[in-house]
BAMIKE-47823 format. One line per 5 residues: number of its first residue (from 1); their letters; for each residue x, y, z of N, C-alpha, C. Coordinates in nm, 2 decimals, m for minus. Each point is the difference from the previous one (the first is absolute). Layout:
N
NUM) a) X/Y/Z/X/Y/Z/X/Y/Z; ... .
***
This chain:
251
1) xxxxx) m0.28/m2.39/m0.73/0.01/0.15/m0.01/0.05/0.05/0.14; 0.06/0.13/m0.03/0.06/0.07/0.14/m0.05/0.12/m0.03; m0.12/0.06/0.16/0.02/0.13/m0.03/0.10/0.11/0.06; 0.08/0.06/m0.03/0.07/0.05/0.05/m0.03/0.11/0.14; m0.16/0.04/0.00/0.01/0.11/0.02/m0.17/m0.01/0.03 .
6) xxxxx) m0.01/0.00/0.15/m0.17/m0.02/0.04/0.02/0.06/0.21; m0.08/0.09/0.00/m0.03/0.05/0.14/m0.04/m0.08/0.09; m0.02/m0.13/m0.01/m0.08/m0.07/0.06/m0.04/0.03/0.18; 0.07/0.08/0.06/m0.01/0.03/0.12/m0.08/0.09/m0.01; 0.00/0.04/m0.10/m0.15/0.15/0.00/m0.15/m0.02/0.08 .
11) xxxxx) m0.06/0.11/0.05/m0.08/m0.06/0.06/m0.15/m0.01/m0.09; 0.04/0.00/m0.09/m0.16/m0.03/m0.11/0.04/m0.16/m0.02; 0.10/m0.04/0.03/m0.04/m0.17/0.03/0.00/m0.07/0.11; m0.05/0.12/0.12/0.03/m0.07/0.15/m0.14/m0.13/0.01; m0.13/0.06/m0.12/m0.08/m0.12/m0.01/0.00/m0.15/m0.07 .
16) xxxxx) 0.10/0.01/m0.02/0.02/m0.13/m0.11/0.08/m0.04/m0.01; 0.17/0.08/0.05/0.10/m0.04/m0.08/0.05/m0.12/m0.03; 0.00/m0.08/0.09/m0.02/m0.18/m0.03/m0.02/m0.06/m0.13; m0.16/0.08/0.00/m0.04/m0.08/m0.09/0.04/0.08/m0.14; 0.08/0.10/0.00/0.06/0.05/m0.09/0.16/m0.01/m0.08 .
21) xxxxx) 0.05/m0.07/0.13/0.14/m0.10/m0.01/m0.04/m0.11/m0.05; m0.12/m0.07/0.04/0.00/m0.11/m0.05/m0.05/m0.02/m0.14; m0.10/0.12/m0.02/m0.02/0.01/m0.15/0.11/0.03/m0.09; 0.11/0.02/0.04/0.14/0.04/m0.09/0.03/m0.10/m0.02; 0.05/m0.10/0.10/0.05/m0.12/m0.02/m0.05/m0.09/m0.11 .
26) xxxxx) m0.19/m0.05/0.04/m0.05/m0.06/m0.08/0.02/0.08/m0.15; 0.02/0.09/m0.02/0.02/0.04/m0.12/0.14/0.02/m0.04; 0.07/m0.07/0.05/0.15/m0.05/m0.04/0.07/0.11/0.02; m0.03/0.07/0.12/0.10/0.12/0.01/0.07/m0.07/0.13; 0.12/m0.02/m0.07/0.10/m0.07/0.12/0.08/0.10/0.08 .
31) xxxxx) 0.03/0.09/m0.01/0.07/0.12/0.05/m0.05/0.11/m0.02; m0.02/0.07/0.17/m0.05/0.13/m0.02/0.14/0.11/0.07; 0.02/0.09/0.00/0.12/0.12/0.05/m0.10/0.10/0.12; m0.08/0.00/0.06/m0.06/0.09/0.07/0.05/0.10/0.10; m0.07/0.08/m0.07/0.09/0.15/0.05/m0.08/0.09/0.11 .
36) xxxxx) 0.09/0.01/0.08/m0.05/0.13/0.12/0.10/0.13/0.01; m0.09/0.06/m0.03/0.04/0.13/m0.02/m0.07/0.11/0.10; m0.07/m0.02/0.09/m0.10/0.04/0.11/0.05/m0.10/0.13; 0.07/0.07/0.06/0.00/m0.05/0.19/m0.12/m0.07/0.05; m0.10/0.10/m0.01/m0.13/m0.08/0.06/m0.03/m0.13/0.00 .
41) xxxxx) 0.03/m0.05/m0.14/m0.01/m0.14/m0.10/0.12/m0.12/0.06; 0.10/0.07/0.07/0.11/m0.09/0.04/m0.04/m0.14/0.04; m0.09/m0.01/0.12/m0.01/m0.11/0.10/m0.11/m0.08/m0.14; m0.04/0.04/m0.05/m0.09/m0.09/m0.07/0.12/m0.04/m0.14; 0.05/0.09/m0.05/0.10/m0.07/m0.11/0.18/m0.11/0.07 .
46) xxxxx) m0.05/0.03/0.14/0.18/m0.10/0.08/m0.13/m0.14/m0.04; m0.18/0.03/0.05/m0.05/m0.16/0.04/0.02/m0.03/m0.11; m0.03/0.05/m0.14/m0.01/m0.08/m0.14/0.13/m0.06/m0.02; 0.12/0.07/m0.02/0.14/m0.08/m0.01/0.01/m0.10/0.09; m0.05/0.02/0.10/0.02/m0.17/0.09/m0.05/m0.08/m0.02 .
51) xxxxx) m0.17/m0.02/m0.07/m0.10/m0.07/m0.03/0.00/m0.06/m0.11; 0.05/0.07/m0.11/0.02/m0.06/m0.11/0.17/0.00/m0.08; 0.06/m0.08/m0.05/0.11/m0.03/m0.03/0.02/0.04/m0.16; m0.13/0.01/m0.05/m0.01/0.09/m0.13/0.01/0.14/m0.03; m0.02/0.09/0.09/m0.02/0.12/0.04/0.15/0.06/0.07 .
56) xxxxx) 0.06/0.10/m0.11/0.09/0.05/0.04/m0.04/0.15/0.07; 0.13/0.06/0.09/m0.01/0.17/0.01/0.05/0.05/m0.06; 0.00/0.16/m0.02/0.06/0.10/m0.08/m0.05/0.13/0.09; 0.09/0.07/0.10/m0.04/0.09/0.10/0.07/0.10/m0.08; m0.10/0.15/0.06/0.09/0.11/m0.08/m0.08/0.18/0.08 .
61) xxxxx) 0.02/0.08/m0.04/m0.05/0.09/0.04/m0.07/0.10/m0.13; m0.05/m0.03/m0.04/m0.14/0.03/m0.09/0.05/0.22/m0.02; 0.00/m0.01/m0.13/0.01/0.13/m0.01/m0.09/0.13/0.05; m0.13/m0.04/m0.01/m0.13/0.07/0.08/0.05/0.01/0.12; 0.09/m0.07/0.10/0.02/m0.04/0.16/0.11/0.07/0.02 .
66) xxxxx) 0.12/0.06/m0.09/0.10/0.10/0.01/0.02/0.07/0.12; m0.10/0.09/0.03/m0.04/0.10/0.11/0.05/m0.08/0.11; m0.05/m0.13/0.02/0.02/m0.09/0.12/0.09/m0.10/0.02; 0.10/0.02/m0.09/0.11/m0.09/0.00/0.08/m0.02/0.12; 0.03/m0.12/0.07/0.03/m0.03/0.10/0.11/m0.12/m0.04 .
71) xxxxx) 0.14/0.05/m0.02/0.10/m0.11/m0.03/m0.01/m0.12/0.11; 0.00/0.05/0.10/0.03/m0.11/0.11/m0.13/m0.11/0.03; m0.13/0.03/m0.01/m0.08/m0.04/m0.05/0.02/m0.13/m0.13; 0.01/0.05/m0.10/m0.01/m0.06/m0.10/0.09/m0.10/0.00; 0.17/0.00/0.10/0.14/m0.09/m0.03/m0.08/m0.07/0.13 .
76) xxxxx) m0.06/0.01/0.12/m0.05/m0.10/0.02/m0.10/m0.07/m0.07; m0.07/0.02/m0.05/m0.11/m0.07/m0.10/0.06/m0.09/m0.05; 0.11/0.06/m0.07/0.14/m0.08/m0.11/0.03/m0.10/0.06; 0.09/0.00/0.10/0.02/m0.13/0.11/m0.10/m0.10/0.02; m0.11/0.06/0.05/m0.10/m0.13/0.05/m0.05/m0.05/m0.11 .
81) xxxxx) m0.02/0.05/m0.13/m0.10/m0.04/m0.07/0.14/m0.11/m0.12; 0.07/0.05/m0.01/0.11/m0.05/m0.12/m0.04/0.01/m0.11; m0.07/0.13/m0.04/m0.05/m0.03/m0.14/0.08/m0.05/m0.14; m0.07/m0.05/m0.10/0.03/0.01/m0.15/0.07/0.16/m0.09; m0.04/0.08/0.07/0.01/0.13/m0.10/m0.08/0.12/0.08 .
86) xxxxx) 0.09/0.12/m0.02/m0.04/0.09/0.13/m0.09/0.12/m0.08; m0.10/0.03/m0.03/m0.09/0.02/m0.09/m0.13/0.03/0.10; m0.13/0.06/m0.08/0.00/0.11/m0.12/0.10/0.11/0.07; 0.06/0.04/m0.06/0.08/0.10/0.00/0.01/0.09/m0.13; 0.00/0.13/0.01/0.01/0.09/m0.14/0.00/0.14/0.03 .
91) xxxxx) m0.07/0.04/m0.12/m0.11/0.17/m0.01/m0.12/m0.02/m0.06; m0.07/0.08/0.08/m0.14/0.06/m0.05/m0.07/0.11/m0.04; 0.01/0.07/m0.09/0.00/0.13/m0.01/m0.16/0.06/m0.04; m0.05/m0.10/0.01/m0.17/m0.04/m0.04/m0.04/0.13/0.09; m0.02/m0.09/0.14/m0.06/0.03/0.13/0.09/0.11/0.07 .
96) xxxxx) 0.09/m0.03/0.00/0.13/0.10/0.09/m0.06/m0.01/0.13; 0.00/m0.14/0.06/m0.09/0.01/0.14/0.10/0.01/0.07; 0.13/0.00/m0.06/0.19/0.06/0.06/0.04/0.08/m0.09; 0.09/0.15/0.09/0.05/0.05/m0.09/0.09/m0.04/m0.08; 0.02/0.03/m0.10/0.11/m0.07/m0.11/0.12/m0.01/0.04 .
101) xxxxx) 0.09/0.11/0.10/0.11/0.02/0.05/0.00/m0.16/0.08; m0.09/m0.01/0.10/0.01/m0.13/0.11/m0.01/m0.10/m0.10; m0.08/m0.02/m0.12/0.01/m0.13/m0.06/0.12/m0.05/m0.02; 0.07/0.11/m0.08/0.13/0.00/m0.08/0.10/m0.07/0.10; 0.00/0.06/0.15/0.04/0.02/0.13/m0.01/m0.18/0.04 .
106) xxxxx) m0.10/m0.05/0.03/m0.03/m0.10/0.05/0.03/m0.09/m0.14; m0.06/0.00/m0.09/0.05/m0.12/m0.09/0.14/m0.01/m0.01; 0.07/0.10/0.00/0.15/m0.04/m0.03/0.05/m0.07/0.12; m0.07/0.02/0.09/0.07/m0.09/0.15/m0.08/m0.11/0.01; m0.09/m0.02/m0.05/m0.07/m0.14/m0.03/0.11/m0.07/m0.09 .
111) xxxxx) 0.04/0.07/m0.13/0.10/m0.08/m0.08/0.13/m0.07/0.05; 0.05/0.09/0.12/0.12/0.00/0.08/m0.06/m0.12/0.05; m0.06/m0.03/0.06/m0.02/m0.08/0.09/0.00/m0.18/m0.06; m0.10/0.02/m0.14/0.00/m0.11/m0.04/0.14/m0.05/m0.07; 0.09/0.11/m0.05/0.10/0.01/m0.03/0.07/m0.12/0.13 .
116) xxxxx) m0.01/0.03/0.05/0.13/m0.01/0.17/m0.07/m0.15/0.03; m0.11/m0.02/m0.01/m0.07/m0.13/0.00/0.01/m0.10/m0.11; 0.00/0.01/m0.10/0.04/m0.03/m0.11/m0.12/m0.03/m0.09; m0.12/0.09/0.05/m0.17/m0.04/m0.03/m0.05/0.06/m0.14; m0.06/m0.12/m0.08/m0.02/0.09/m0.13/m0.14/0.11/0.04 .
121) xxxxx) m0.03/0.09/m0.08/m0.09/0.10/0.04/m0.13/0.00/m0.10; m0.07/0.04/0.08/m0.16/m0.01/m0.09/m0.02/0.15/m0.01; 0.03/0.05/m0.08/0.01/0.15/m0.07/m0.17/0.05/m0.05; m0.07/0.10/0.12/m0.10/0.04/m0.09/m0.01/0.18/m0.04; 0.00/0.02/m0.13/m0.01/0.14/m0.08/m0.09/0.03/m0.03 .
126) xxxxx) m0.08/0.14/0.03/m0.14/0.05/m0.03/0.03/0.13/m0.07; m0.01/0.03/m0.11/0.08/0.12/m0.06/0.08/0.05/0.09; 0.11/m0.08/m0.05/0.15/0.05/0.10/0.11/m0.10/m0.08; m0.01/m0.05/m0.12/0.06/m0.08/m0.06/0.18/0.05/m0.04; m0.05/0.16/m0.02/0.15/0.03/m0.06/0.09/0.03/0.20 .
131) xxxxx) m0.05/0.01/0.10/0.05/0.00/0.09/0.06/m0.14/0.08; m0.10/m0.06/m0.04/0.01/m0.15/0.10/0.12/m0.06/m0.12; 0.02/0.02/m0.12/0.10/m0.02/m0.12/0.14/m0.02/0.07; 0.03/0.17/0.06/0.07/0.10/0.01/0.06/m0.06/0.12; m0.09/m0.03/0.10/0.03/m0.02/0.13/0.10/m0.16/0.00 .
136) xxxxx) m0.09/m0.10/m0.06/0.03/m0.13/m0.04/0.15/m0.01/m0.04; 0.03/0.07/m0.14/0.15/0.06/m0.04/0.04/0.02/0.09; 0.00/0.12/0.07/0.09/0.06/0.12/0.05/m0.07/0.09; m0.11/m0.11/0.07/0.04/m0.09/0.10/0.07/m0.13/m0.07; m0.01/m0.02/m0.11/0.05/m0.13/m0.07/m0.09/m0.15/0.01 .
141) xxxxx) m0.13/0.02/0.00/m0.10/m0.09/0.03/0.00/m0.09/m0.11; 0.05/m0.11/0.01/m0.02/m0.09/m0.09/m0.11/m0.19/0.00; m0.06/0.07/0.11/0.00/m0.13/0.04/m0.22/0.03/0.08; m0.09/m0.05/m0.07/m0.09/0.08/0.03/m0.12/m0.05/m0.15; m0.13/0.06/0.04/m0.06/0.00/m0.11/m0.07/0.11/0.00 .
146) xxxxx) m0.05/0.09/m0.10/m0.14/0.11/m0.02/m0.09/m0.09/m0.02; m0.11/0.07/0.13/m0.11/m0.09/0.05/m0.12/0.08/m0.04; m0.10/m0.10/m0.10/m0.07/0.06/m0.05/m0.02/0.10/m0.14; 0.14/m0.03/m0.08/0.04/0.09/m0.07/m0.10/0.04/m0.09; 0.01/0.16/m0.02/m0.11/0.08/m0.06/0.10/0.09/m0.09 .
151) xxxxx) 0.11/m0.03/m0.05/0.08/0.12/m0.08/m0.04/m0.02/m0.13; 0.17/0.10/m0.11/m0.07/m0.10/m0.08/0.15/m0.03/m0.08; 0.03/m0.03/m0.10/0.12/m0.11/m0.04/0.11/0.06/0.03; 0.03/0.09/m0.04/0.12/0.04/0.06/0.06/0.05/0.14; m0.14/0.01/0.05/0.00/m0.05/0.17/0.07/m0.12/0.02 .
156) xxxxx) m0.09/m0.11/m0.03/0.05/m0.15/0.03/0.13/m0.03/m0.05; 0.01/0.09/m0.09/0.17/m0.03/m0.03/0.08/0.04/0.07; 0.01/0.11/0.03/0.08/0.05/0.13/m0.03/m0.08/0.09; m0.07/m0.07/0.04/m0.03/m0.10/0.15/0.05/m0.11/m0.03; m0.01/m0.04/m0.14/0.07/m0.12/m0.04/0.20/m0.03/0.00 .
161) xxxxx) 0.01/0.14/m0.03/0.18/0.02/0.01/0.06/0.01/0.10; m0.13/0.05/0.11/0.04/0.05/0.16/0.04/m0.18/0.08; m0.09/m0.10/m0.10/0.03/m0.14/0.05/m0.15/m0.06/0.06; m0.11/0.10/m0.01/m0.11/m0.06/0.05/m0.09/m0.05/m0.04; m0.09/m0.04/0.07/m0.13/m0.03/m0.08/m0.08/0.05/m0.02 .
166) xxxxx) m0.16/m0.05/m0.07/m0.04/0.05/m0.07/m0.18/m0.03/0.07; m0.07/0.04/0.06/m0.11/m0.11/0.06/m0.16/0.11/m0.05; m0.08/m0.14/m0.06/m0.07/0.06/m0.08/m0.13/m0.01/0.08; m0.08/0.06/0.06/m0.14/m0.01/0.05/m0.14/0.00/m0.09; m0.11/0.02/0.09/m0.11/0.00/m0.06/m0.03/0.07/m0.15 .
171) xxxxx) 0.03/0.17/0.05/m0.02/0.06/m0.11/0.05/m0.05/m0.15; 0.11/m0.13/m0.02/0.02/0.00/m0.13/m0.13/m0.05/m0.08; m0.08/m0.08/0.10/m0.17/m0.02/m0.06/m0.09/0.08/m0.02; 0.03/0.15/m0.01/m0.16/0.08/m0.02/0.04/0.02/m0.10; m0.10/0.06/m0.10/m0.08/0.00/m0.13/0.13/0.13/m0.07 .
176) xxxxx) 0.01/0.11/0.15/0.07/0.11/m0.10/0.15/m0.02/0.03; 0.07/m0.05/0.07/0.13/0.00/0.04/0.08/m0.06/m0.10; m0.01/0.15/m0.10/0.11/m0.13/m0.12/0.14/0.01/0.03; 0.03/0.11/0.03/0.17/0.03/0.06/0.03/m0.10/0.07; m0.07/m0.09/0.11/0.02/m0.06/0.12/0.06/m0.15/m0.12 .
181) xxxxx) m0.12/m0.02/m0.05/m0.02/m0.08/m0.10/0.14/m0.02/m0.11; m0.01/0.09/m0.05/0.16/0.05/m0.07/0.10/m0.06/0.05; 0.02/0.06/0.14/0.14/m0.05/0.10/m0.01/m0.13/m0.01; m0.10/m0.04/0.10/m0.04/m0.17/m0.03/0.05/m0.10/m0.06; m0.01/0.04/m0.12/0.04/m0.08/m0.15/0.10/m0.03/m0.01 .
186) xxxxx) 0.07/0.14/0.05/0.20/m0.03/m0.08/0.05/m0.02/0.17; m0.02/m0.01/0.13/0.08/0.01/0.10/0.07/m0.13/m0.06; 0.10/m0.01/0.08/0.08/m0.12/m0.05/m0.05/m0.13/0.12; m0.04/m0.08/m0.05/m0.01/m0.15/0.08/0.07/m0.02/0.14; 0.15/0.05/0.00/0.05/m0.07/0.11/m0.01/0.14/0.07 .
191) xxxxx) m0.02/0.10/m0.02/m0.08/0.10/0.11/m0.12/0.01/0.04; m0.12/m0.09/m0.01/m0.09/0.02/m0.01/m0.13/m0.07/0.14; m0.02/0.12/0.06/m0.09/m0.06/0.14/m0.17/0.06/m0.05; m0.07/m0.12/0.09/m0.13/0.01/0.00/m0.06/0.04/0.14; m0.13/0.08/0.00/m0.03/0.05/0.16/m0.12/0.02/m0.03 .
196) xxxxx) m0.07/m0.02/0.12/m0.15/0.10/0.01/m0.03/0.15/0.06; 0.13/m0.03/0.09/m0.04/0.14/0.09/m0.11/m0.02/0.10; m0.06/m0.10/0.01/m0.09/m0.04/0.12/0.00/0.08/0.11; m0.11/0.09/0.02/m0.14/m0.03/m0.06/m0.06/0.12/m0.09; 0.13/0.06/m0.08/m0.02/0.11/m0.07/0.00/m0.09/m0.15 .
201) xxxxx) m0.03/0.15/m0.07/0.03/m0.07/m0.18/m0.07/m0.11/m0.03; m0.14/m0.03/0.04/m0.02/m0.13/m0.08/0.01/m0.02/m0.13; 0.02/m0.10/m0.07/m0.01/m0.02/m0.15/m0.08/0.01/m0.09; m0.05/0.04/m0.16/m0.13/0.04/m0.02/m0.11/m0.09/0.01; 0.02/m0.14/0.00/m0.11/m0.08/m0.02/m0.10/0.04/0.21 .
206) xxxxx) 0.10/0.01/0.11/m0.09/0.02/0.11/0.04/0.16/0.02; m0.01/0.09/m0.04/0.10/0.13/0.01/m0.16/0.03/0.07; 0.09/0.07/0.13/m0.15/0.05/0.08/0.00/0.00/0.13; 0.03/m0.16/m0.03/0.06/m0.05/0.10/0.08/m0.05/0.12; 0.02/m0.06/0.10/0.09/0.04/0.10/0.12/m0.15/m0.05 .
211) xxxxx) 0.08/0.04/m0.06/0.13/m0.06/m0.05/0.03/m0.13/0.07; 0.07/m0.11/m0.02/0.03/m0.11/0.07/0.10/m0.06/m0.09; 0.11/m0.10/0.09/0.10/m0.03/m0.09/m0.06/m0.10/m0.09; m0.10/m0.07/m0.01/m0.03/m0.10/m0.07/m0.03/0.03/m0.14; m0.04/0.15/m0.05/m0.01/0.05/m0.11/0.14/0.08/m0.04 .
216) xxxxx) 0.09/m0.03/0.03/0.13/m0.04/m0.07/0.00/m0.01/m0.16; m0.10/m0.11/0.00/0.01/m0.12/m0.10/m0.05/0.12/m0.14; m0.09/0.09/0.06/m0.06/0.11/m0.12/0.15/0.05/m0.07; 0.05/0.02/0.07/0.16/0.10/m0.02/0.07/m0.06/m0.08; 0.03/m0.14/m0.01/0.06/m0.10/m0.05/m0.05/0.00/m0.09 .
221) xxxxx) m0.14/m0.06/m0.02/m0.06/0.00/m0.18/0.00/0.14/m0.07; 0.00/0.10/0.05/0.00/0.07/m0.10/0.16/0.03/m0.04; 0.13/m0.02/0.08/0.10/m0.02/m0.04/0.01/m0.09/m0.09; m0.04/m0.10/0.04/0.02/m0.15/m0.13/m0.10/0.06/m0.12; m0.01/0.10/m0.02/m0.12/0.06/m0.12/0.09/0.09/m0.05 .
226) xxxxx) 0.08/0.07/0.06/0.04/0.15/m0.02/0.15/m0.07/m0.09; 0.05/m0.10/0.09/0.12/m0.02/m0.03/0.02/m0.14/m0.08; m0.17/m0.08/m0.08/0.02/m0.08/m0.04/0.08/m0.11/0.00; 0.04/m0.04/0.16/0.03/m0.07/0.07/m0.14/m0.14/0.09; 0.05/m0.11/m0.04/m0.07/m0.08/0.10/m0.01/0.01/0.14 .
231) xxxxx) m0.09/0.00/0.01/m0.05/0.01/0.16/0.10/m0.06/0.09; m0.01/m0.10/0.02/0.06/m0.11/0.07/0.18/0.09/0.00; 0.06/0.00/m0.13/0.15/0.07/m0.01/0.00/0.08/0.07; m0.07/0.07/0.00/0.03/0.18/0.08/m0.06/m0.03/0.09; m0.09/m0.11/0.07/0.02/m0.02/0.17/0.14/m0.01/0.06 .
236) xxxxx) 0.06/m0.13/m0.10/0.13/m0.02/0.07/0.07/0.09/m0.01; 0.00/0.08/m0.07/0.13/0.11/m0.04/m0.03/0.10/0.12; m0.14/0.02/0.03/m0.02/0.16/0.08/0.01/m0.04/0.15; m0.03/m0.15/m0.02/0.02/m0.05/0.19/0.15/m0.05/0.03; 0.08/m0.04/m0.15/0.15/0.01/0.03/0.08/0.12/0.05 .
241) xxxxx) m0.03/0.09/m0.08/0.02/0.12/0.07/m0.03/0.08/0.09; m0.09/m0.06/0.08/m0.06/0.06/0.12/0.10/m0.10/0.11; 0.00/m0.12/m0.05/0.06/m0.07/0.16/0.18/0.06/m0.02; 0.05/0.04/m0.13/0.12/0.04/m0.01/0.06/0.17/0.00; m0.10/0.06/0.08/0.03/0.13/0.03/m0.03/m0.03/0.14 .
246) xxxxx) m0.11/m0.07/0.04/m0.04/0.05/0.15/0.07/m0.16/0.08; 0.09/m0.03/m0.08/0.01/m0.13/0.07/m0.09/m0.11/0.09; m0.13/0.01/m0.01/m0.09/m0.11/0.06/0.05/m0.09/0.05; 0.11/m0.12/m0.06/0.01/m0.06/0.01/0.07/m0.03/0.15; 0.04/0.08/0.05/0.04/0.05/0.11/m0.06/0.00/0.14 .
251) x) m0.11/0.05/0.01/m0.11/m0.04/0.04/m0.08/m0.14/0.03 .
***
């Protein structure tokens, strides 16, 4: 399994994280994408990419962080770090902890950037879907995944045409998410990423709790349920497409 998409520099695992990489592994999570989206978190997410050979980056400026956008900042981060995918990047229209004008403002120069780099993008949308659409089109983003996706089919189809993927988190396991569920079913196979969002979204069987890549594995069975697919199949399929967007192999 590959998760695409786990904080692991966060500091709700400054007690354990070890032993929380290593529980991924033993549970056959061979590749994780770890994402910093928070400066603070830098020096701790450069030690993981050097420590472990499994563990990719994905650096980005977080749509809440807008206000604080710092290009020169961030193109050095780019440099030293060499990430996988220049991500979370988006809108948030939840919190508005930025005003909408700077998001709009800063994500489109986040896209330029990864554009000019040639970096696929980890796209996050918080009711802002028909904007972040809009913006995507405009710049000609083709190359990228919706992280976390919470739309609903004719969302995913428009993301699907745009050329991207499709990446399913925790919530497709709770009880009421049938929409999530819905999407699920029909995304098509060779778009199709799996994530935790570490250490948010846990899955319903530990939902409560503080997330870890190793419960992955929840995400996956309920896809091989939803999509009447074998388990085993849709590992390979969802970890083939994760090493062939973000190129791992590279690494």
């Amino acid at each position: 399994m590959i998760d695409t998409h786990a904080h692991l520099a966060d500091k709700r695992f400054n007690s354990d994280r070890e032993e929380v990489i290593k529980r991924a592994w033993d549970n056959n999570v061979e590749e994780i994408l770890c994402i910093c989206s928070d400066y603070a978190e830098l020096e701790t997410f450069s030690e993981l990419l050097k420590k472990h050979d499994f563990i990719h980056g994905a650096i980005g400026v977080h749509p809440h962080d807008s206000s604080g956008y710092n290009e020169e900042q961030l193109i050095t981060a780019i440099n030293d770090i060499n990430p996988s995918a220049l991500g979370e990047i988006g809108l948030d229209y939840h919190y508005n902890h930025s005003p909408k004008d700077v998001q709009l403002e800063v994500f489109k120069k986040q896209l330029n950037i990864a554009k000019t780099r040639e970096l696929p993008v980890i796209i996050h949308s918080r009711e802002a879907m028909a904007d972040t659409l809009k913006i995507l089109k405009e710049e000609n983003i083709n190359n990228g995944v919706m992280h976390c996706f919470s739309g609903n089919e004719r969302e995913m189809r428009e993301c699907l045409e745009l050329g991207l993927y499709i990446s399913i988190a925790g919530p497709v396991t709770f009880p009421g998410a049938e929409k999530l569920k819905s999407v699920a079913s029909i995304a098509p196979g060779d778009r199709l990423l799996i994530e935790t969002d570490s250490p948010y979204l846990a899955p319903q069987p530990v939902r409560g709790k503080r997330n870890e890549p190793s419960w992955v594995k929840y995400i996956l069975e309920e896809l091989s349920e939803l999509r009447n697919v074998p388990r085993d199949e849709l590992e390979r399929q969802t970890a083939g497409n994760a090493r062939s967007l973000f190129n791992f192999n590279k690494k």
